[in-house]
C-alpha angles and dihedrals in degrees: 000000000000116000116199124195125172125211157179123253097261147123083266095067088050091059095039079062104054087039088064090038088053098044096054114279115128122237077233085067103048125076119180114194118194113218121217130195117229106246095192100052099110096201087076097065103068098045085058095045091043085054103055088046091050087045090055104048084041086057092041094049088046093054095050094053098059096040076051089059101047097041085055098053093041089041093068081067101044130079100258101045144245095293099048091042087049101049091049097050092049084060096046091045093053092049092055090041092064104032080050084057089045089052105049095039080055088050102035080042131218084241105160121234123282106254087225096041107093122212108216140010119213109210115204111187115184104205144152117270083250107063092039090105100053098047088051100056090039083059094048087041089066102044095273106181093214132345125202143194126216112192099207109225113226086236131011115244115185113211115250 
């Protein structure tokens, strides 16, 4: 049975490690890839880029339905009425929530990876039916980010 478990590169996959090593798993029957992303293929660029500019009209959007709320429900007390408070608060939510967005992409920072700092780790444990289990919830046990399970056939038969 092969076991396959993909992580992150942390102290958590290093113990993994030494966990399968410990309970009886040969070093001969692990095998740990590292995946890389391919920095000059140019198609990625524009699906992350797409993605912070839809984060940050989702957070604006967010952010002017509930000023708008809350200008609705204070506007039946103040002089113009519900629909023009609410209009304008709308306006004024949707400014702060992306200036919010603008904020926190500047702080959490658009810093591009590392070229030596590698993504994801794939996992691939050989092990006996029996142990598969267990080698399955000591993966999950370290955040793991999916875990697999491959049941080897006796002979390979391609479909006609």
């Amino acid at each position: 049975m092969l076991v396959i478990g993909s992580f992150q590169i942390t102290t958590e996959l290093e113990q993994v490690l030494a966990l399968l090593e410990n309970t009886g798993i040969g070093r001969d029957r692990i095998m740990a890839v590292p995946m890389d992303i391919d920095e000059t293929n140019d198609a990625l660029e524009p699906i992350q880029s797409r993605d912070r500019r839809a984060g940050g009209f989702e957070m604006a959007m967010a952010c002017a339905t509930a000023f708008a709320v809350i200008g609705t429900s204070r506007g039946f007390i103040w002089a113009w009425g519900p629909i023009i408070w609410g209009i304008l608060s709308a306006i004024i939510g949707f400014g702060f929530g992306l200036l919010l967005h603008i904020a926190i992409t500047m702080i959490k920072g658009g810093r591009p990876r590392k070229p030596g700092q590698l993504p994801e780790v794939t996992l691939l444990v050989r092990c006996q039916p029996e142990s598969v289990e267990a080698v399955r919830r000591l993966l999950w046990q370290h955040q793991a980010l999916s875990v697999g399970v491959v049941h080897q056939r006796e002979k390979f038969q391609p479909s006609s």
